[in-house]
C-alpha positions as CSV (number, residue, x, y, z in Angstrom):
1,X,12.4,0.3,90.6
2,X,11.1,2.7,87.8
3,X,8.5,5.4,88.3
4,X,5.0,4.8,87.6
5,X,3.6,8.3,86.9
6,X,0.5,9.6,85.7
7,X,0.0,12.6,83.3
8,X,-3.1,14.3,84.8
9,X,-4.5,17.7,83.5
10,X,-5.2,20.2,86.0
11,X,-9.3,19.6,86.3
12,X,-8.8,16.0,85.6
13,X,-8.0,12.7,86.9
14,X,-7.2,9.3,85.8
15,X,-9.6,6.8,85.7
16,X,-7.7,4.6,88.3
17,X,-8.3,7.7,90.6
18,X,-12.0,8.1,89.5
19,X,-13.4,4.9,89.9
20,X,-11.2,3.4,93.3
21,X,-12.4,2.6,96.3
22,X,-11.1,1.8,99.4
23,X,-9.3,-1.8,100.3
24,X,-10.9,-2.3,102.8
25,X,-14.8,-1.3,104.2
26,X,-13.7,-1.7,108.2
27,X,-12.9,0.9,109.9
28,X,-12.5,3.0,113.7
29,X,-12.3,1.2,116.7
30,X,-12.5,-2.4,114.7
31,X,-9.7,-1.3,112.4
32,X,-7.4,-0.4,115.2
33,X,-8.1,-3.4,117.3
34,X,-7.4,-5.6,114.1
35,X,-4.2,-3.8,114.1
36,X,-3.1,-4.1,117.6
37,X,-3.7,-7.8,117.0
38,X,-1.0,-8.0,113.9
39,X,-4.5,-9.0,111.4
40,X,-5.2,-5.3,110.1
41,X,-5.9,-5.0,106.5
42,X,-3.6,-3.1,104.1
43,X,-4.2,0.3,103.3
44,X,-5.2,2.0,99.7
45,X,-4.8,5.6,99.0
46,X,-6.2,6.5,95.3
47,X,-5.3,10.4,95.5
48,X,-3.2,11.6,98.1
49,X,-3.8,15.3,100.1
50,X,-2.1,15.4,103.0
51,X,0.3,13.4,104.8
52,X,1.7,14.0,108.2
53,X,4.1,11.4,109.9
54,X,3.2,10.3,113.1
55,X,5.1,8.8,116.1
56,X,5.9,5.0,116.1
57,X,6.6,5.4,112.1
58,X,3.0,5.8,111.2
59,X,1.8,8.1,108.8
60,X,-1.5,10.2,108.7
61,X,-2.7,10.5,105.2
62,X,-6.1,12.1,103.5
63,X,-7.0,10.3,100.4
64,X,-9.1,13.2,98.8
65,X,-10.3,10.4,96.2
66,X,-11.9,11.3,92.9
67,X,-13.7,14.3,90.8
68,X,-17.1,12.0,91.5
69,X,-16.7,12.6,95.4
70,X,-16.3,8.4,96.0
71,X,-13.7,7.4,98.1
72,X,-11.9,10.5,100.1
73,X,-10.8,8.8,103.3
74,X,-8.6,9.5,106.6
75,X,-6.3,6.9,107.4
76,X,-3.2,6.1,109.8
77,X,-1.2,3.2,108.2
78,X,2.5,2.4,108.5
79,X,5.9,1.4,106.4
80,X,4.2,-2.2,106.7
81,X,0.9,-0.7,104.8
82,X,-1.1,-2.2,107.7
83,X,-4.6,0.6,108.0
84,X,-4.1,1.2,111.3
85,X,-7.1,3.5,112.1
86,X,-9.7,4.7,109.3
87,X,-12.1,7.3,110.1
88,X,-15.7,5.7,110.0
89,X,-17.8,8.8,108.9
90,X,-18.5,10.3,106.0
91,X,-16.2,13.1,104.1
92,X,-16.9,15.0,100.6
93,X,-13.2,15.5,98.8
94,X,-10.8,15.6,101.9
95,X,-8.3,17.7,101.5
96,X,-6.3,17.2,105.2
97,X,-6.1,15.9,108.5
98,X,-3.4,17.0,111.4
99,X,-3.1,15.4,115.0
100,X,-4.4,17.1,117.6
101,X,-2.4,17.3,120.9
102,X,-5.3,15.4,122.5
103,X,-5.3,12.4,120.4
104,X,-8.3,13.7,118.2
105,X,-7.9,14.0,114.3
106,X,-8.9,18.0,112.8
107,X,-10.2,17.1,108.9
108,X,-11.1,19.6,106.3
109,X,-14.1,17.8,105.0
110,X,-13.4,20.4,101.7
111,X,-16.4,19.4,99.6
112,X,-19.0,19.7,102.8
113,X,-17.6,23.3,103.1
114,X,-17.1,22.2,106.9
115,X,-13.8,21.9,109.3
116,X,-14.4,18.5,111.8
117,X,-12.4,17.3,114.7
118,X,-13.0,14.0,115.3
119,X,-11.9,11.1,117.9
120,X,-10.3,7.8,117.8
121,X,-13.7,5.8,117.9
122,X,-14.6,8.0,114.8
123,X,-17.3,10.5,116.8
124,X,-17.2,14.4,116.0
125,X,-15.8,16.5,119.1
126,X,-15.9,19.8,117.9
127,X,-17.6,20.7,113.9
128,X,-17.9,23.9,112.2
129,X,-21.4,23.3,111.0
130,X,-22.6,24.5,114.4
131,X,-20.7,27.9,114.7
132,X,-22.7,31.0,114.9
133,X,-26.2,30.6,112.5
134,X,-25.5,26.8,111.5
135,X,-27.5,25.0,113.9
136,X,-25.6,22.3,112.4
137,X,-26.7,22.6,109.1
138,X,-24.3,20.9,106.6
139,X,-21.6,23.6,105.9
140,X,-24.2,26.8,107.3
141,X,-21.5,27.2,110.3
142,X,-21.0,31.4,110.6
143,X,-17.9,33.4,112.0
144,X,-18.0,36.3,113.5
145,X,-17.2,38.1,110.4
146,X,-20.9,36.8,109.6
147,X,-19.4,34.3,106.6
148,X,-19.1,30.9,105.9
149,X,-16.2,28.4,104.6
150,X,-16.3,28.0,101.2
151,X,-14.2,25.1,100.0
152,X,-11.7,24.5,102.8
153,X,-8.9,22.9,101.4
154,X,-6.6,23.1,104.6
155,X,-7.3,22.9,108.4
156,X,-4.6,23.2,110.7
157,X,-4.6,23.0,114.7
158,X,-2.6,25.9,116.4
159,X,-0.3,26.1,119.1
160,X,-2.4,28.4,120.9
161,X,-5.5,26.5,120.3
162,X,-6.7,28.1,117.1
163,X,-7.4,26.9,114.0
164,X,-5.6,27.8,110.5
165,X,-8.2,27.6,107.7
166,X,-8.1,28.0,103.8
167,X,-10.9,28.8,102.2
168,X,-10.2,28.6,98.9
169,X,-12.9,30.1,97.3
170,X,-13.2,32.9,98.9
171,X,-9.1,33.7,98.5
172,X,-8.7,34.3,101.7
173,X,-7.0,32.3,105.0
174,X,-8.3,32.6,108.7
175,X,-7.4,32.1,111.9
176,X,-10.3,31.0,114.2
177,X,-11.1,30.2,117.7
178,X,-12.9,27.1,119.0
179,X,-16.0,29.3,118.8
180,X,-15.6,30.9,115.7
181,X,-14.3,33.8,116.6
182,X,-11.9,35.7,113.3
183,X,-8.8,36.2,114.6
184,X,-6.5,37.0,111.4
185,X,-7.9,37.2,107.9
186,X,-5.6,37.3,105.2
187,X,-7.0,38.2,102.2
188,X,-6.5,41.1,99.3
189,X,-3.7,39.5,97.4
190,X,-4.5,35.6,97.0
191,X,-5.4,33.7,94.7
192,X,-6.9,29.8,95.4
193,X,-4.2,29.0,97.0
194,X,-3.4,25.8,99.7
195,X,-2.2,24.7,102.6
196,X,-0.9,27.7,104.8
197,X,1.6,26.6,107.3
198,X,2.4,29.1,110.4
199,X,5.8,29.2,111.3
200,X,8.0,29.7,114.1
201,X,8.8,33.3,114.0
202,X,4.7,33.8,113.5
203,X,4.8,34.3,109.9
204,X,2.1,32.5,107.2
205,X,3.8,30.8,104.1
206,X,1.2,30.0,101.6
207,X,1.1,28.3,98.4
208,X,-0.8,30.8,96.3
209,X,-1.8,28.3,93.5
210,X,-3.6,30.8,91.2
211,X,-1.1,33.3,91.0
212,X,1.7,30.5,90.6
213,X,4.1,31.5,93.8
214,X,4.4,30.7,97.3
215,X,4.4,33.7,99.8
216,X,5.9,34.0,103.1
217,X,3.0,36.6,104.9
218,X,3.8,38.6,107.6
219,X,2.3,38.1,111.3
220,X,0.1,40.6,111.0
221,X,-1.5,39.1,108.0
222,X,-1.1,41.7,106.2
223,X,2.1,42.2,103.9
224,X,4.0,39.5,101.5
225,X,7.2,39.9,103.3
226,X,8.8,37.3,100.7
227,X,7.5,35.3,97.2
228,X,9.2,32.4,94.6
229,X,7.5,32.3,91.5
230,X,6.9,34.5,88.9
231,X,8.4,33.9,85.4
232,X,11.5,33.9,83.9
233,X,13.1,33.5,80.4
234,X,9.4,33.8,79.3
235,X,8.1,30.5,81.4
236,X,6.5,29.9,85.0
237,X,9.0,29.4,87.5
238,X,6.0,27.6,89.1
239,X,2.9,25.9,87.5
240,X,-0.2,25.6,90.2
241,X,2.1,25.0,93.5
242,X,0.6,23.2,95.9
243,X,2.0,23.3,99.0
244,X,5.4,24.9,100.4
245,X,7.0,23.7,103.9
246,X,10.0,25.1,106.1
247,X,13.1,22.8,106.2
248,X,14.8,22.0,109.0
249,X,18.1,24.2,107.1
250,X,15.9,26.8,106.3
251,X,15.2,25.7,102.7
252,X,11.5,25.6,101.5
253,X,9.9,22.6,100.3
254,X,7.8,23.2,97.3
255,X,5.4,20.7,95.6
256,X,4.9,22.3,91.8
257,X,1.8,20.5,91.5
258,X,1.7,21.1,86.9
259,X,5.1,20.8,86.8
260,X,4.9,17.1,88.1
261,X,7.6,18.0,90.6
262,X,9.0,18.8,94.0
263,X,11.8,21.2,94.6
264,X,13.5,22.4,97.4
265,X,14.3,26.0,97.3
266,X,16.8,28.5,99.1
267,X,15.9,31.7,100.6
268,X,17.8,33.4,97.9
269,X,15.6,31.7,95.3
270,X,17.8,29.5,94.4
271,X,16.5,25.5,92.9
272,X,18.8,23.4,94.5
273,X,16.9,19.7,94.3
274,X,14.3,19.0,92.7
275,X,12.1,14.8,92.7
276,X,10.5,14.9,89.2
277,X,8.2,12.9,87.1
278,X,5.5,12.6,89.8
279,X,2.1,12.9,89.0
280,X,0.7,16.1,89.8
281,X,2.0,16.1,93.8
282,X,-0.8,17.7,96.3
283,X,1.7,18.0,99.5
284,X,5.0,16.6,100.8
285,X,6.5,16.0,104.4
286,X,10.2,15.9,105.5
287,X,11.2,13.3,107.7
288,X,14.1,13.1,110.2
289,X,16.4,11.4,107.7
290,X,16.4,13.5,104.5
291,X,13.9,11.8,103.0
292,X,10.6,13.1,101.7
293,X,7.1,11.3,101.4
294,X,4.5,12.6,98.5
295,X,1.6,11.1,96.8
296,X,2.1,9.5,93.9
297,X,-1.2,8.9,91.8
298,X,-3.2,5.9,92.2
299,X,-0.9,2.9,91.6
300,X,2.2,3.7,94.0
301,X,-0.2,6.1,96.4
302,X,2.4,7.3,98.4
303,X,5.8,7.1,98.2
304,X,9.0,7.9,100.1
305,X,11.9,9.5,97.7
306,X,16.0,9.9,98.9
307,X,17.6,12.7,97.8
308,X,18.9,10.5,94.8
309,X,15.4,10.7,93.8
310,X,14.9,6.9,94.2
311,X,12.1,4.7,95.7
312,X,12.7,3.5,98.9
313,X,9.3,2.6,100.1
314,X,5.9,2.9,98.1
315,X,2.0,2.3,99.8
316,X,-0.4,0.8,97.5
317,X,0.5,-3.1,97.0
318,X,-2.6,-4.0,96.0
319,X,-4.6,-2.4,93.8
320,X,-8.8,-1.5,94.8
321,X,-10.6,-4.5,93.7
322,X,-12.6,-3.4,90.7
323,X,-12.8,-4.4,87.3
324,X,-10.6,-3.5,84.9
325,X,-12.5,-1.2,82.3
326,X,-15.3,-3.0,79.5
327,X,-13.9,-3.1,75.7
328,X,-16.8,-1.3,74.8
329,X,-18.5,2.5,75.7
330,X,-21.7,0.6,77.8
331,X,-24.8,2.8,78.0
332,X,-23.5,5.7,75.3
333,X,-27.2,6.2,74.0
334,X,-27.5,7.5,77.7
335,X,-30.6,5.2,77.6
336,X,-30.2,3.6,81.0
337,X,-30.0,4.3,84.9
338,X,-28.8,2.8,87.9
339,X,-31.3,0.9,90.5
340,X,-33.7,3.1,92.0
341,X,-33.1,6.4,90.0
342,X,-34.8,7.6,86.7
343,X,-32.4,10.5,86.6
344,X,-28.7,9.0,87.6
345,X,-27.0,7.5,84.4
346,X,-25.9,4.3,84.6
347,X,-21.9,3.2,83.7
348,X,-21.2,6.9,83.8
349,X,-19.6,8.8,86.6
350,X,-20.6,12.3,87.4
351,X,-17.8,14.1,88.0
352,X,-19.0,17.2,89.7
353,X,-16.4,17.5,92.3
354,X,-15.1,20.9,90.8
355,X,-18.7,22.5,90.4
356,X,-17.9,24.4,93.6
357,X,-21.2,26.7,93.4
358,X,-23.5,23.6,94.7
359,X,-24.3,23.6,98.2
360,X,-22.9,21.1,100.6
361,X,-24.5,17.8,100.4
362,X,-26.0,18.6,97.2
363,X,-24.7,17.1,93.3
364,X,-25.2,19.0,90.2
365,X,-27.4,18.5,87.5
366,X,-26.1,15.8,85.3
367,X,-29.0,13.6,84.3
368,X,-30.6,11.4,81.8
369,X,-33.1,13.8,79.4
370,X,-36.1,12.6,77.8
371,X,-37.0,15.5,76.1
372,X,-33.9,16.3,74.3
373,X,-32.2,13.3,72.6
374,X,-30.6,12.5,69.1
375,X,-31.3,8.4,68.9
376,X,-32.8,6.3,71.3
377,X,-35.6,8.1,73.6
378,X,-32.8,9.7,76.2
379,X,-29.5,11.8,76.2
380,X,-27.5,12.7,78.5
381,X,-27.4,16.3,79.7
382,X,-25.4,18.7,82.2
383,X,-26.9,22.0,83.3
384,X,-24.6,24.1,85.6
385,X,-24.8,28.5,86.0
386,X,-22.0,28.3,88.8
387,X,-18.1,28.7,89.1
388,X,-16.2,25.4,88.1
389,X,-13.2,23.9,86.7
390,X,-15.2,21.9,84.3
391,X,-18.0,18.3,85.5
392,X,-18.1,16.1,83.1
393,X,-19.6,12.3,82.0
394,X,-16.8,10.1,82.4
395,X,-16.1,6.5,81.4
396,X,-13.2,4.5,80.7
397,X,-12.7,1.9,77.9
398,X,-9.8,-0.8,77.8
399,X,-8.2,-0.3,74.5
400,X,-4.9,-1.8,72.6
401,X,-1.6,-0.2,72.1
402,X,-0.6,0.2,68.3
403,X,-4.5,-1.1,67.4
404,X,-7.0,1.9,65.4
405,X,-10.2,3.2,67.0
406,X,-13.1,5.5,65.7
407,X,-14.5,7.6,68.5
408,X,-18.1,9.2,67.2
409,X,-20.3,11.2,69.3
410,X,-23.3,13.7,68.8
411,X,-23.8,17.0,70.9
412,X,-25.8,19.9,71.5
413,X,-25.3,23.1,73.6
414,X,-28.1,25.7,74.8
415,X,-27.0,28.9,75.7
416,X,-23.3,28.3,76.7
417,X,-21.6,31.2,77.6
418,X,-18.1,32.1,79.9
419,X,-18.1,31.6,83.6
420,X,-16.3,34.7,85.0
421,X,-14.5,32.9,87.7
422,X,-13.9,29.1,85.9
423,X,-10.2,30.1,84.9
424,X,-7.4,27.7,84.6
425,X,-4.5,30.2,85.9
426,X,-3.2,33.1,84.7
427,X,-3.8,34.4,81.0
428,X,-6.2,31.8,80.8
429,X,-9.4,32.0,79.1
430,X,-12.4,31.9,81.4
431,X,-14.2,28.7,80.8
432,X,-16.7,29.4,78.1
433,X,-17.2,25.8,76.0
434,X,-18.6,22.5,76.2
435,X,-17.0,19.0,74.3
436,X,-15.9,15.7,74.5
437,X,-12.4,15.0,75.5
438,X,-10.4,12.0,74.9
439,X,-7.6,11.5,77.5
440,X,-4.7,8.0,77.3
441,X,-3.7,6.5,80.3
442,X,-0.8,4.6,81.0
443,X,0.7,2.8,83.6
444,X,4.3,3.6,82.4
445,X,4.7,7.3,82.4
446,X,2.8,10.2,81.0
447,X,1.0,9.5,78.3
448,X,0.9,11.4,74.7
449,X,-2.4,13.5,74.1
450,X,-5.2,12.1,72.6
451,X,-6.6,13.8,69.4
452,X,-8.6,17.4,70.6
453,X,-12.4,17.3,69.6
454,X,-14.7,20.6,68.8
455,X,-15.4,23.1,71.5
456,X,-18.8,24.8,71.5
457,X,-20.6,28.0,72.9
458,X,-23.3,29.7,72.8
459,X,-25.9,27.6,71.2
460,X,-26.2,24.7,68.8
461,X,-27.7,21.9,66.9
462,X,-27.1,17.8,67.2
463,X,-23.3,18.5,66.0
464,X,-21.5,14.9,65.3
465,X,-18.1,14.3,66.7
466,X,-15.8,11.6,64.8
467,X,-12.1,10.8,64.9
468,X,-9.8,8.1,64.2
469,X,-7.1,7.5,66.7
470,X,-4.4,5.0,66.5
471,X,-3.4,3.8,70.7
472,X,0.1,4.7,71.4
473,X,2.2,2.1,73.2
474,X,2.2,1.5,77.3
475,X,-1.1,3.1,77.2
476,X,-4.0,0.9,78.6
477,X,-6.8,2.5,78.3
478,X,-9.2,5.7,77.1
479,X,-11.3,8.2,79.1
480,X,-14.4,10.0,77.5
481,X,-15.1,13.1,78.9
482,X,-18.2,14.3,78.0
483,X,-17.5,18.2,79.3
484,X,-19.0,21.2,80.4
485,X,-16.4,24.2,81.0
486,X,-18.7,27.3,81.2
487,X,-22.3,27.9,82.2
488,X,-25.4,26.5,80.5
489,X,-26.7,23.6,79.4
490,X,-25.4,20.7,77.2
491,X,-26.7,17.5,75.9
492,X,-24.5,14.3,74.8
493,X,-25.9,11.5,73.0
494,X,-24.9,8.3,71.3
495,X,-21.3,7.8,72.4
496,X,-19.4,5.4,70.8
497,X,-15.8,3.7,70.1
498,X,-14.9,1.3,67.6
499,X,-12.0,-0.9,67.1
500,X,-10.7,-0.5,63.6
501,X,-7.9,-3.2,63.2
């Protein structure tokens, strides 16, 4: 069977991935009695976080779901793709779930800025939101170091009880009791990194993304007692790893996330197997027999891999039933909304999943404007004065390979200026621009760049946008990003794509 990869740039996602939702809309206590009577559903996962194999050859996966916070999901499904269990609440970019030794299931609800256990009939046990000053107040929990979590992209239960935390935002990992109390706090030398994994003799490895390594940490929190990454003959060893576990043989399981690769690495630093050509891979898991399970974008979801880097068991055999994209940009004069709102655009997403200074609960501003527009009586505008990795308008048109196309769009920026902490890794640029982007999609492999557009800063005029692109072949389809990478305020106005041949 041949690999169906995506080619997804670091802030972005496919439109697949964007616009899924869930198989199924059952879910707790009905789903698992439905599957203790042979009649559960199948299970979907559009963008895999975590995934932790169970007893009884199930498999415990977080489906962090897209950049417009729809469908992030915990599910327990099986090599027979049956959902088994689905937790029934609701979660804001999930970014992992572990077993607890009760039975109960400890999410990171990442995007809610909160850390949840919860039970088999779906009901929060214990939540994070009610720690010291929270009063449960969506992600207002307080430690006893008097903060809160900021973007917790990794919860783990403890042997001892405790609880492992990443807080991403805030660099720094923590070790917690049940009632808050700080108990280790590594911090000084990280970098928005993921998924920290204790181990047996009591040290931290971490995957410390932004500085392009993974660390072994000492048990004291305190000292990198080891490190792979770095560069060598002028390249990055690693490119934005996500996740690093220990082997059984001692080896280290690393999932390069930019790379598109896993690789299993030796104490001595040496690359001795590597599974390539997957899709930007959040986190792996060993099993018993050699074999390793990783997400694989939206149309395989999750796959298991031999050492001979072959398929031997993929999730997602049916696909989320939506639409398949319109022909045509709908609503690009920005003119109309959805049911119920004069403010929330209609036909376009609002990917604001990455805006990580709004507050829990809360979207940024990305609206329909009718005081600023170019034609029609509306545009569409973004106004954001926070740390990011870029929001952005999206939409998706179905286009044809080898077939000509003229994408024209208008623009205008107020006062856009670099965001300090939106970087992209190191040497990059802080974010400081606002554009369109154009982005191919295929279901074959990665697919080719699409032609770059003007950035802008600071502030301008109604600037018109226009190229002519011929489709390259295998790819399906065409995402308009209509992009805000800095601070400030940009508007975006009739949006268009024409076939040419």
């Amino acid at each position: 069977m041949s690999r169906i990869v995506a080619a997804i740039r670091r802030h972005a996602v496919g439109p697949s991935l964007v616009t899924a939702v869930i198989l199924v809309v059952v879910a707790g206590a009905t789903v698992a009695a439905r599957a203790a009577r042979g009649t559960a559903p199948l299970a979907y996962v559009a963008n895999a976080g975590e995934i932790v194999p169970l007893p009884q050859h199930r498999l415990l996966i977080t489906d962090i779901g897209g950049l417009d916070r729809v469908g992030g999901q915990v599910l327990i499904t099986d090599f027979a793709d049956r959902l088994i269990w689905k937790y029934a609440g609701h979660l804001d970019l999930p970014h992992s779930a572990y077993p607890m030794p009760n039975g109960d299931i400890l999410i990171a609800d990442t995007g809610d800025n909160r850390v949840i256990e919860v039970n088999q009939d779906s009901r929060i046990i214990w939540n994070t939101d009610f720690l010291g000053r929270g009063h449960g107040r969506l992600g207002q929990g307080t430690l006893s170091d008097g903060t809160t979590l900021a973007y917790p992209n990794d919860a783990k239960p403890l042997p001892n009880g405790d609880v492992l935390i990443s807080c991403r935002l805030q660099d720094r990992v923590v070790e917690i009791t049940p009632a808050g109390r700080v108990v280790q706090n590594i911090h000084g030398f990280l970098n928005r990194q993921h998924n920290p994994d204790r181990i047996p003799n009591g040290d931290t490895l971490i995957a410390d993304s932004g500085s392009d390594r993974v660390i072994e940490v000492g048990h004291k929190g305190k000292h990198v007692l080891w490190s792979f990454g770095g560069r060598r003959n002028g390249a990055y060893v690693l490119d934005w790893p996500r996740d690093v576990n220990l082997l059984p043989n001692g080896h280290l399981l690393i999932t390069d996330s930019d790379h598109d690769r896993l690789i299993e690495v030796t104490r001595s630093k040496r690359i001795v197997h590597q599974w390539v050509n997957l899709p930007r891979p959040y986190s792996a898991a060993s099993l018993p027999s050699g074999d390793i399970l990783v997400g694989d974008g939206a149309t395989l979801g999750v796959v298991k891999l031999n050492r001979q880097d072959h398929i031997l068991w993929h999730l997602n055999h049916r696909g989320p039933p939506t639409r398949p994209p319109s022909r045509r940009v709908r609503n690009g004069g920005f003119e109309h909304t959805i049911a119920g709102s004069k403010k929330i655009l209609r036909f376009w997403q609002r990917n604001d999943a990455l805006a990580y200074s709004v507050p829990a609960g809360k979207r940024a501003a990305m609206v329909r404007d009718a005081h600023v527009h170019h034609g029609g009586r509306y545009s569409g505008r973004i106004t954001y004065h926070g740390d990011s990795n870029g929001l952005f308008f999206g939409q998706t048109v179905r286009v044809d390979p080898g077939h000509r196309y003229r994408f024209t769009g208008w623009i205008r920026t107020h006062n856009i200026k670099a965001c300090t902490p939106c970087r992209y890794g190191p040497g990059s640029p802080a974010g400081h621009t606002a554009e369109f982007e154009l982005v191919f999609n295929s279901r074959t492999g990665p697919a080719p760049p699409a032609p770059a557009l003007p950035q802008y800063s600071g502030t301008q005029g109604w600037q018109r946008n226009a190229v002519v692109l011929t489709i390259p072949a295998h790819v399906h389809s065409l995402s308009i990003q209509c992009e805000l990478r800095g601070q400030g305020t940009v508007w975006f106005d009739d949006v268009w794509l024409q076939r040419l041949s």
